[in-house]
Residue, then its C-alpha position, 0 to 999 in steps of 0.5 A: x500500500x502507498x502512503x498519502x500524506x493528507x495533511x501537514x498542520x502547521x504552528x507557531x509558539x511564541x513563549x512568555x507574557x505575551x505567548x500564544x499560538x496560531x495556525x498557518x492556515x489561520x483556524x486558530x489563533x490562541x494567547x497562552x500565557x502558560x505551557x501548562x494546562x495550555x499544553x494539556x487542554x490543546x491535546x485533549x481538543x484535538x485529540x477529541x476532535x480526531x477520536x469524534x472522526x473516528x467514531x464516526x468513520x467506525x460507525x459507518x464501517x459498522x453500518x451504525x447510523x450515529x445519534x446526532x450531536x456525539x460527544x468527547x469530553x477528554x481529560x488530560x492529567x500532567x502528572x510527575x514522579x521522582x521528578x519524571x513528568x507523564x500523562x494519563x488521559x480519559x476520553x468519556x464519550x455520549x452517544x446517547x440514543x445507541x445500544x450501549x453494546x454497539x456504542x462499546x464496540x464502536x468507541x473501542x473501535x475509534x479508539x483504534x483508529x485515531x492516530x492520536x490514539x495510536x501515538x500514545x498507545x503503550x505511552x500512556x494510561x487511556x481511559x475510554x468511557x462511555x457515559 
């Protein structure tokens, strides 16, 4: 299989005060006076983002008609021990309107398919709940 590269996000930091950042393409464009939670809270934006697209590409795999309005509330907690920082996520999704067993399947299934997913997979602890 080929690989297609099918989007480059581009950003830039600036630290301090007066810090932030913007996207290139100029979707965004956000003043972060502090790393932290700045940090946490923009991955857990954009990895709840990507993990609602893979919910709904692994329903329509499964041939799930999907409530309308799914939700992805992600916590990310920056934790430290003997002076070593980590992560530790929860991704708590509502799919109200679906059988919890099919809902089950298919935010375990997203949770496959999402690249942000796949790139801290092993990394960090993850949590998926379905409320």
């Amino acid at each position: 299989m080929t690989e297609k590269l099918l989007f480059t996000g581009k950003t830039h930091n600036t630290s301090g005060r007066d810090g932030g950042t913007t996207s290139q393409d100029g979707t965004f464009e956000l003043k972060l006076t502090q790393p932290h939670p700045a940090a946490e809270n923009l991955f857990g934006a954009a990895w709840s983002a990507c993990y609602l697209g893979a919910i709904e590409l692994a329903a329509l795999q499964r041939k799930v008609k999907l409530p309308a309005g799914p939700q992805v509330d992600t916590e990310i907690d920056l934790n430290v021990n003997d002076g070593s920082y980590f992560l530790r996520a929860r991704l708590n999704v509502r799919l109200d309107g679906l059988d919890r067993d099919v809902a089950h399947d298919i935010i375990h299934a997203a949770h496959d398919i999402c690249p942000y997913s796949k790139a801290v997979r092993g990394n960090i602890d993850v949590e998926t709940n379905l409320l």
